[in-house]
Every structure is written in structure tokens, then in C-alpha cells.
BADO-862963 format. One line per field, with one value per atom (N, C-alpha, C): residue number from 0; atom name; x, y, z. Coordinates in steps of 0.001 Angstrom, whole numbers, plus 500000, padded with zeros to 6 digits. Layout:
N
num NUM ... .
atomo CA ... .
xx X ... .
yy Y ... .
zz Z ... .
This chain:
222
num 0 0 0 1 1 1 2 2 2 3 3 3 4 4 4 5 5 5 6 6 6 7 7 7 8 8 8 9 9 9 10 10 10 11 11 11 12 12 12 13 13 13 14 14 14 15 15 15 16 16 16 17 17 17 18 18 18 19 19 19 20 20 20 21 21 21 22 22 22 23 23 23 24 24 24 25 25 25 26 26 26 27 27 27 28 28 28 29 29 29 30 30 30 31 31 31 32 32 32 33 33 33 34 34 34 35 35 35 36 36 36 37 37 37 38 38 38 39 39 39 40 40 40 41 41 41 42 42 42 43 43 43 44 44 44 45 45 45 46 46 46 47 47 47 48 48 48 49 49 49 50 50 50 51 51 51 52 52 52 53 53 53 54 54 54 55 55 55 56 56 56 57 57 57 58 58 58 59 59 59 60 60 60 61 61 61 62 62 62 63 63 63 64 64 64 65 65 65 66 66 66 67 67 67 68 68 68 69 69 69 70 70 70 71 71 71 72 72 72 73 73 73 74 74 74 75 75 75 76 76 76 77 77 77 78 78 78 79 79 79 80 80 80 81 81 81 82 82 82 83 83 83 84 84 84 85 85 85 86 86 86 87 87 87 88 88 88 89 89 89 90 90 90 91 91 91 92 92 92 93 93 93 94 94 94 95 95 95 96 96 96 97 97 97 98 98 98 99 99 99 100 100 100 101 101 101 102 102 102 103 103 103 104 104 104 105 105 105 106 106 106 107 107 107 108 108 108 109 109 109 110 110 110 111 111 111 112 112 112 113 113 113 114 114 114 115 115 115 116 116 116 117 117 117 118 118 118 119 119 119 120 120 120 121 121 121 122 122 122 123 123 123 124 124 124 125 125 125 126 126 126 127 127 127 128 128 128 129 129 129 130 130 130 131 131 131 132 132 132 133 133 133 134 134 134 135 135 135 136 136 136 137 137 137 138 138 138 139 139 139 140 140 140 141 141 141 142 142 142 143 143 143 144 144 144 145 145 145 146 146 146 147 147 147 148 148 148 149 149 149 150 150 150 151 151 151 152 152 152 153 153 153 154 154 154 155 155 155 156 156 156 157 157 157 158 158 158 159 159 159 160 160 160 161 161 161 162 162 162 163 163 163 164 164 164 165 165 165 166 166 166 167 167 167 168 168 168 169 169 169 170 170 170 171 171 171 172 172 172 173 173 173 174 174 174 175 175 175 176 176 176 177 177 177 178 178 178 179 179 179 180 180 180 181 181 181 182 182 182 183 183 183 184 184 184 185 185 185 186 186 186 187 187 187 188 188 188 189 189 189 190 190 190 191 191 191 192 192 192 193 193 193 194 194 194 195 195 195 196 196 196 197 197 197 198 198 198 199 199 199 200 200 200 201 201 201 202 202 202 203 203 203 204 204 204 205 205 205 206 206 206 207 207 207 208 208 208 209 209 209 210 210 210 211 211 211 212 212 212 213 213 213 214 214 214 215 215 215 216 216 216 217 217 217 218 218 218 219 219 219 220 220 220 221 221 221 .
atomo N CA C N CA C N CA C N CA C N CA C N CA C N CA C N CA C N CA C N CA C N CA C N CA C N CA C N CA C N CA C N CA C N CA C N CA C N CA C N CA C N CA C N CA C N CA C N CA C N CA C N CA C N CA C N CA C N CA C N CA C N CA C N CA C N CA C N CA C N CA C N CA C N CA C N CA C N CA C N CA C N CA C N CA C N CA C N CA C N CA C N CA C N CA C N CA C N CA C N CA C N CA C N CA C N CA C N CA C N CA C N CA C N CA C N CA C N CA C N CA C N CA C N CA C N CA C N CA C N CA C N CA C N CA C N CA C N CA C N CA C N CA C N CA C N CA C N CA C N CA C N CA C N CA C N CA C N CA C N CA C N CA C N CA C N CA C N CA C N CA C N CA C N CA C N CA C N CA C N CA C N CA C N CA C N CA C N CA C N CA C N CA C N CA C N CA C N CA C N CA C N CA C N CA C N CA C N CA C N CA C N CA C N CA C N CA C N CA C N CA C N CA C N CA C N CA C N CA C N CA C N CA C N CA C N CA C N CA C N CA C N CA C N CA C N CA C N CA C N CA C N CA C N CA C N CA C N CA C N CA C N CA C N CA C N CA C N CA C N CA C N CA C N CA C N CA C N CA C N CA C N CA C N CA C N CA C N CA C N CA C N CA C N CA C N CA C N CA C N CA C N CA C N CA C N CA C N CA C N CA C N CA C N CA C N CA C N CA C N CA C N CA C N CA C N CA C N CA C N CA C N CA C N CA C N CA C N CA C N CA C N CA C N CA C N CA C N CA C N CA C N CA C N CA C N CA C N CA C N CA C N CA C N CA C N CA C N CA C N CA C N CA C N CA C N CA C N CA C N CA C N CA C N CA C N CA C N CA C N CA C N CA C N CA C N CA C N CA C N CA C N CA C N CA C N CA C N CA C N CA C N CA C N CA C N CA C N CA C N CA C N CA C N CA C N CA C N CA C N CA C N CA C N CA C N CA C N CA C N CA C N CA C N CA C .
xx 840615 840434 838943 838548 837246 836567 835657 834844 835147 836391 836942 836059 835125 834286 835154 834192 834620 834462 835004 835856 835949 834756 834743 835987 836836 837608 837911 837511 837083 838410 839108 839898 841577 842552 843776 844462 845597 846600 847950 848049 849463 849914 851611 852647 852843 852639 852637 853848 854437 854915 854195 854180 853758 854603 854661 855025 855539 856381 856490 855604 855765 855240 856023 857492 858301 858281 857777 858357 857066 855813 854533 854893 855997 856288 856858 858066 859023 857971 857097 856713 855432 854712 854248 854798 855867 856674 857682 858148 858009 856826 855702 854478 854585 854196 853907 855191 855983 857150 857264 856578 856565 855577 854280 852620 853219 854149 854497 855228 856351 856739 856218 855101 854401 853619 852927 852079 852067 853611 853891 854003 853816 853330 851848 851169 849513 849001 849309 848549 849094 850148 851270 850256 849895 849254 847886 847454 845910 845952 846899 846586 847793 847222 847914 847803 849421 848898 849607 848777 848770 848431 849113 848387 848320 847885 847563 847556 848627 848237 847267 845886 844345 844329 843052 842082 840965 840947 840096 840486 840471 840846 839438 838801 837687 838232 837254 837150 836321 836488 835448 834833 833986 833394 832910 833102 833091 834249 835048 836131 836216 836802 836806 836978 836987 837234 838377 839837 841657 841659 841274 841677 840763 839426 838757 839618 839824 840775 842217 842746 843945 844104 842825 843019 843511 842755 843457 844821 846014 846922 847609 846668 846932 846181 845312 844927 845916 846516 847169 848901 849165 850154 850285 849085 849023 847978 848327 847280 845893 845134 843952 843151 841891 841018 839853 840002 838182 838655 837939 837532 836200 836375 834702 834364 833673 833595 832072 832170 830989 830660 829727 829314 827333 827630 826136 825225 823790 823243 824090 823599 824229 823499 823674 823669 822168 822600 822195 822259 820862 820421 820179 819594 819470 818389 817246 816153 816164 817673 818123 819091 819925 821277 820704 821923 821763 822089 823284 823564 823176 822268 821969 823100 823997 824802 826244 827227 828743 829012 828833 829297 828816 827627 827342 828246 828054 828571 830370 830646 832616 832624 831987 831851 831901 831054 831112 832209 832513 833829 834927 835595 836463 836343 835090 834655 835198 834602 834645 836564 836878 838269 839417 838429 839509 839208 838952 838653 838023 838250 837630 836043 834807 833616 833189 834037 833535 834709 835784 836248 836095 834853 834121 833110 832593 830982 830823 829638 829774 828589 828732 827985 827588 826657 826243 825462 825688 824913 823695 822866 821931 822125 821327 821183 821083 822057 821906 822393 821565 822066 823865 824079 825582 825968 827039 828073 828122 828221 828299 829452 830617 831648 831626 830963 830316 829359 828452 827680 828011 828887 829428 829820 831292 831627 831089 830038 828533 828064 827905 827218 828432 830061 830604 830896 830747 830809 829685 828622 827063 827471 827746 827555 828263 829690 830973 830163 829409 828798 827891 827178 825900 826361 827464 827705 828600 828583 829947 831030 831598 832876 834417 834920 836616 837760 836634 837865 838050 838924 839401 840170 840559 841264 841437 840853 840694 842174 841859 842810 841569 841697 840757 841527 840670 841644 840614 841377 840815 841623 841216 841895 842454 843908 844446 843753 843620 843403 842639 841327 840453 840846 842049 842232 842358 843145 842609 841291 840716 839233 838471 838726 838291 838597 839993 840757 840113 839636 839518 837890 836976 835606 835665 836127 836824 836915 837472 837827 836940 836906 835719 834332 834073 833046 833581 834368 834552 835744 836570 837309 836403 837115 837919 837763 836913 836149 836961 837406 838008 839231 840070 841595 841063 841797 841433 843041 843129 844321 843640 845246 844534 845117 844982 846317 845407 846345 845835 846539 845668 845715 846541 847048 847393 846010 845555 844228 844554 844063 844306 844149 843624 842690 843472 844601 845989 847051 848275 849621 849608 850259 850146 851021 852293 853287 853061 852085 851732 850358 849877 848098 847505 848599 847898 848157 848561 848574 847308 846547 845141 843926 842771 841716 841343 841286 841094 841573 843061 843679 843007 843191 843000 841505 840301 839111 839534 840311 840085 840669 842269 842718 841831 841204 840305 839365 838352 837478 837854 839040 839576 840081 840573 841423 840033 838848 837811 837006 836661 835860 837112 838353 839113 839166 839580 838953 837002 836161 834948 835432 835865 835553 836636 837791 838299 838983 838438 838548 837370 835991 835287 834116 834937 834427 833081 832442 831687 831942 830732 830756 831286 830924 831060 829903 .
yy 612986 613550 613626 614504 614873 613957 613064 612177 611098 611008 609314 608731 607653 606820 606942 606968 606651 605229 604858 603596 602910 602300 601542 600850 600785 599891 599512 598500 597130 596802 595954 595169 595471 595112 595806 594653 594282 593415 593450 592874 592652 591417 591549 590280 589975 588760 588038 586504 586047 585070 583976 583325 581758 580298 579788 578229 577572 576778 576045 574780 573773 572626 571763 572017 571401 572752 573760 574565 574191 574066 574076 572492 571798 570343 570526 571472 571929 572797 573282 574502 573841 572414 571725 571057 570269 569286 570360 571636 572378 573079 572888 572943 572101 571067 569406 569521 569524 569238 569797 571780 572444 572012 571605 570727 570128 569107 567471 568230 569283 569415 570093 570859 571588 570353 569485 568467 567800 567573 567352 568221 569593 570627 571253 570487 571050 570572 569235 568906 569325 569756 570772 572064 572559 573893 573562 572454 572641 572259 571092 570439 571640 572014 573802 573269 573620 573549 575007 575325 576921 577154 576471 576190 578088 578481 579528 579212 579871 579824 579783 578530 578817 578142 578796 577798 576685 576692 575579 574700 573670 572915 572123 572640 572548 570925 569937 569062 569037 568870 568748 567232 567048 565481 564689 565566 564359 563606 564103 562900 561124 560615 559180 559193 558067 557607 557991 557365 557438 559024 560116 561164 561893 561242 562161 561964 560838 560159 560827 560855 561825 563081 563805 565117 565229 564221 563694 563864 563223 563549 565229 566264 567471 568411 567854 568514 568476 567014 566681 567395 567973 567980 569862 570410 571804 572057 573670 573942 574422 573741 574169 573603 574592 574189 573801 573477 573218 572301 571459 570263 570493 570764 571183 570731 569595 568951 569462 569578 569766 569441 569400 568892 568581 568437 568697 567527 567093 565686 564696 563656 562323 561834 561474 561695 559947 559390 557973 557617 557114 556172 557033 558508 559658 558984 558411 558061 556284 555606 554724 554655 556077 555989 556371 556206 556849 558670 558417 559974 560207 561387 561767 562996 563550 564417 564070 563897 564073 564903 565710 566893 565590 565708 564544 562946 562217 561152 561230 562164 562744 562711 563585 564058 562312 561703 559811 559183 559853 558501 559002 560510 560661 560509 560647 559697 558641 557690 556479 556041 556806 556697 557233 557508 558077 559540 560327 561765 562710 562908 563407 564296 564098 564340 565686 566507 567571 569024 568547 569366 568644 568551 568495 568444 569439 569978 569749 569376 569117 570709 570854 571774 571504 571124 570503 571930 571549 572633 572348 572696 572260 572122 571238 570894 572141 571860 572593 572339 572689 571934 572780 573920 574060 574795 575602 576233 575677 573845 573229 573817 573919 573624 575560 576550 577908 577909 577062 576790 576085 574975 574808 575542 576704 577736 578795 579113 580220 579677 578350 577576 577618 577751 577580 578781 579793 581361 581926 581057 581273 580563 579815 578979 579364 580299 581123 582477 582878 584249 583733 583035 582240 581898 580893 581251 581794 583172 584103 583423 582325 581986 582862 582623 583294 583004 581943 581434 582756 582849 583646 583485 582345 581616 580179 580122 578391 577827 576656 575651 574822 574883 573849 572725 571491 570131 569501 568888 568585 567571 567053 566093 566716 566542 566952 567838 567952 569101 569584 569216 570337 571598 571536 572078 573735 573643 575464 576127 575217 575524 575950 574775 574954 576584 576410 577802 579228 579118 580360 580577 579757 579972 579958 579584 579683 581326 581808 582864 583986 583624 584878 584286 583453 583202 583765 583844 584154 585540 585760 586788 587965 589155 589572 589231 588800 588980 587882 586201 585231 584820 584469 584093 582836 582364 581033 580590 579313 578819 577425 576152 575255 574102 572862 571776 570860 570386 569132 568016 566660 565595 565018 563470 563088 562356 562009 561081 559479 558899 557800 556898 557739 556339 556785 557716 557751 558182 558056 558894 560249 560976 562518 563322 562412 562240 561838 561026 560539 560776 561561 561877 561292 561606 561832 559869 559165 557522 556800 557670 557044 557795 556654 557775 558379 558120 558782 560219 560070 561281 562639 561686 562799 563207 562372 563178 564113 563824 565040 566097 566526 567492 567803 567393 567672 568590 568237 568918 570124 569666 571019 571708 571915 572412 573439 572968 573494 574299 573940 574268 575799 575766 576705 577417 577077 578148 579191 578275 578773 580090 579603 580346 581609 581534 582810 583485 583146 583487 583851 583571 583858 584791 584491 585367 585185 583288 582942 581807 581463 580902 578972 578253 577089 575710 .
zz 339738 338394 338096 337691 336935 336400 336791 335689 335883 337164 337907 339077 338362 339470 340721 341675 342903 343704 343967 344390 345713 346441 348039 348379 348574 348922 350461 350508 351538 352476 351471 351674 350596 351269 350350 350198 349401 349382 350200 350703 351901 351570 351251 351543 352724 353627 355177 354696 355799 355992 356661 356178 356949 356864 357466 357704 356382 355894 355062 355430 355256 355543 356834 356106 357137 358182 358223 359516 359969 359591 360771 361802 360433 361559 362757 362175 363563 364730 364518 365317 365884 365594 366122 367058 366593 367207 368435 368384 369819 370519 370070 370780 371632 371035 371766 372710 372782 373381 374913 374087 375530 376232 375561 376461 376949 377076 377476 378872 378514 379804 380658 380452 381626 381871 381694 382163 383734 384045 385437 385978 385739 387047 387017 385989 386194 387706 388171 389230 390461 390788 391859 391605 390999 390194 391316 391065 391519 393370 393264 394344 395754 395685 396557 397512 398702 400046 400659 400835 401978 403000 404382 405538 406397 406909 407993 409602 410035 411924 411633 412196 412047 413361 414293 415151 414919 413373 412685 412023 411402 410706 410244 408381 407813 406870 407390 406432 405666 404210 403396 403247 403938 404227 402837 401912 400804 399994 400747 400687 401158 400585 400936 401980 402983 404896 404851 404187 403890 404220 403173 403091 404448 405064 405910 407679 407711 408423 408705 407738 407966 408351 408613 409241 410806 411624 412588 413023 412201 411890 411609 410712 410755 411997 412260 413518 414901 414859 416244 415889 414689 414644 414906 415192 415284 416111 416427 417880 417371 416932 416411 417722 417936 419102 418682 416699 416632 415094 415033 413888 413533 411832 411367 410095 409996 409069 407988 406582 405887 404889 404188 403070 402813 401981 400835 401939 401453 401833 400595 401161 400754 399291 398127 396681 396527 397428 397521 399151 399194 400819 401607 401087 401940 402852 402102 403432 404086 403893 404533 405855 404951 405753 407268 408183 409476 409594 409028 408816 406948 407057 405635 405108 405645 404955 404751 404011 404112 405251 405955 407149 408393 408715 410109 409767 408227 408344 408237 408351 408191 409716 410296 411936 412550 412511 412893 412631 411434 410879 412274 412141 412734 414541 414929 416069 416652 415797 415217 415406 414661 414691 416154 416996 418358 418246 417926 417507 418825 419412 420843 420183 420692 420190 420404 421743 421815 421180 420586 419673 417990 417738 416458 415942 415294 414973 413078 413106 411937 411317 410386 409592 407854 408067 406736 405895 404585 403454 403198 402745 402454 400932 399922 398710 397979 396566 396269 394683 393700 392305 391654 391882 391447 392800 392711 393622 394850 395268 396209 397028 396424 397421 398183 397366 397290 398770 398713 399436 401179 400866 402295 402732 401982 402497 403131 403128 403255 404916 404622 405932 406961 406713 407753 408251 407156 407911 408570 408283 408583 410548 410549 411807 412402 412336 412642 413481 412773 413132 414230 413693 414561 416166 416213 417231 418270 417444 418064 418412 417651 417839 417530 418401 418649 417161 417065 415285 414700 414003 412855 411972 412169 410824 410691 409844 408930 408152 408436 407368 406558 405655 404765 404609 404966 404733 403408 402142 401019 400416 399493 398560 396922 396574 395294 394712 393707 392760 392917 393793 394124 395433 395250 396617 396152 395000 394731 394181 393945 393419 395027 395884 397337 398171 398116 398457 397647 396687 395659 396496 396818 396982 398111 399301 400521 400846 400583 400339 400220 399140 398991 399619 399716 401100 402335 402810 404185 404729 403801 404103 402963 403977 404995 406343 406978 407920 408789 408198 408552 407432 407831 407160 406619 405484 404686 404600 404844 404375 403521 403329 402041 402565 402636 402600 401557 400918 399877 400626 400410 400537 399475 399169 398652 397832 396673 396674 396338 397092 396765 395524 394587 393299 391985 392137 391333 391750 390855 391408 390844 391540 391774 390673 390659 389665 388710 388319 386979 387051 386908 387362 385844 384896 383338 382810 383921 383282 383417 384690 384651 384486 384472 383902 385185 386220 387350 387660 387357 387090 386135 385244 383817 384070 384304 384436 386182 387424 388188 387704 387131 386508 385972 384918 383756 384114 384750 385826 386576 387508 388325 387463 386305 385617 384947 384328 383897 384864 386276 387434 387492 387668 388024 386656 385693 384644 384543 385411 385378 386450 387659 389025 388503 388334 388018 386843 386154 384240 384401 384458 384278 385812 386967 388052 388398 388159 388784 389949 390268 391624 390906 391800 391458 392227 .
């Protein structure tokens, strides 16, 4: 109409439904309910085992002696022709120790343990402040090429929940070019089944659960 201000309008009025008091109880109380029961399959989720016909079998040497020890066991139980242990330098006693890296002091233990010396090479990373487990992976495809070895497909041997974080950077470190497979360990310093009764548990989920939200939610390295 003629002589009728004109009028910004922003924002409008809408009728919406929401919660009573007692329904946000109910709709909490089946929140919580459904959290509680996915809880015992978060660590099945992380701790992945995906083995591959492989000619390798990759230990990640910063595992405890128990879990580095037991590859032994997965090596002898399949036809792999090569044991390859790796990892970062050593965090503490680098200029005491005898061996300064997790990769050479993993390579000794399983020695040490009956391990025949000339089907196992160790390949250590060099230091590196983030994308460690990024970084071993690099060095074992690096030393793969280096010396025109026949391998073409890996088993990664690891401990619980880091084992799909391992597998995901695994991977894209080294394929297409080499096959990646996964086996998780059991870890010794909680139960697997009850991961969430100790703090041991709850900070590795915690971690892997965050590290695996970084690497592929967000499509960086680690």
C-alpha cells in the first residue's frame, strides 16, 4: 500500500516441539543405555586382526618383550621367509644403552629368544617428533625397494588397539606397490573385555580412538 514503511524482516516465528522434562530423562537414559552397549565393541573395533598370505611378518618393536616375543609363535605358524622388526630410537639411555633403537633392541630380544639371526633384519626410523608409526612405515618400504627384495606382502604384528591406526598408515605408506595385512596382540597391562575397568585401558582406547579419528576423519598422517 502507498505510504506503507518498508519492513527488514530477519527472523519469523515458528511453533517446534521439544522434550518435557521427564522425556529429556527418558531420551537420556536411552542414550546412556545405547553408549553402555556399544562400549564392549569399541576395542574389537580398534584392536583389528587382518592377516594376508604375506612373505613378511613386521614387528613393531615398541612393544613390551611378552607381545615382541610372541611373533615367534606367528611367524612359525606360517610360511613367511622374513622377520622385520622397527621402530623410532629409544626415548631414554639412548647414549647408555647397547642397542639405541626399539627396531635393533626387538631384533636382540627375539635372538635372544631362539629366533634364527639370519631370517631377521631390523629397520629402524629415524627420530621424529609426530607421524612415528607414518615414519617406520616409509623406512620399511624404503629398505623393501633398497634392497630389491621379492616381498610383496606384509603382516604387521602389533599390540590391541593400536592395530588399526597401524594398518590405516601401513597402507598408505606402502600400497599399491606392497599388500598390508594386521594381527593384534592381546596387551598385557589390561583385559580386552573389560578395557574400560582400568586406567590402562581407558587411556589406550582413549588415544587410539582419538589418533584414528585424526588419521581418517581428518586425512592426516600420525
Amino acid at each position: 500500500m502507498k505510504g506503507e514503511k518498508f519492513k527488514l524482516k530477519l527472523f519469523r516465528r515458528r511453533e517446534i516441539w521439544c522434550p518435557t522434562w521427564r522425556g529429556w530423562i527418558v531420551l537420556g537414559a536411552l542414550l546412556l543405555g545405547l553408549g553402555w552397549a556399544m562400549v564392549p565393541q569399541i576395542h574389537p573395533f580398534f584392536a583389528v586382526t587382518a592377516p594376508i598370505p604375506a612373505e613378511a611378518l613386521v614387528v613393531e618393536g615398541w612393544m613390551d618383550d611378552v607381545a615382541v616375543v610372541q611373533a615367534i609363535a606367528e611367524f612359525q605358524a606360517h610360511p613367511y621367509k622374513m622377520l622385520i622388526t622397527t621402530g623410532s630410537p629409544l626415548p631414554k639411555g639412548f647414549y647408555l644403552a647397547e642397542y639405541q633403537d626399539f627396531a635393533t633392541l626387538s631384533r636382540a630380544t627375539l635372538i635372544q629368544r631362539g629366533f634364527p639371526a639370519d631370517r631377521i633384519v631390523a629397520v629402524p626410523a629415524p627420530f621424529v617428533v609426530k607421524n612415528r608409526t607414518y615414519t617406520a612405515a616409509l623406512s620399511v618400504k624404503q629398505w623393501l625397494e633398497k634392497t630389491r627384495s621379492p616381498i610383496r606382502a606384509i603382516n604387521i604384528f602389533t599390540t590391541g588397539a593400536h592395530a588399526r591406526r597401524s594398518w590405516i598408515l601401513y597402507r598408505r605408506a606402502l600400497e599399491p606397490q606392497f599388500q598390508v595385512g594386521v594381527i593384534a596382540t592381546s596387551p598385557q597391562t589390561y583385559e580386552v573385555d573389560r578395557w574400560w575397568a582400568s586406567s590402562e585401558g581407558v587411556k589406550m582406547v582413549v588415544f587410539e580412538a582419538l589418533g584414528w579419528f585424526y588419521v581418517q576423519v581428518f586425512n592426516l598422517l600420525d
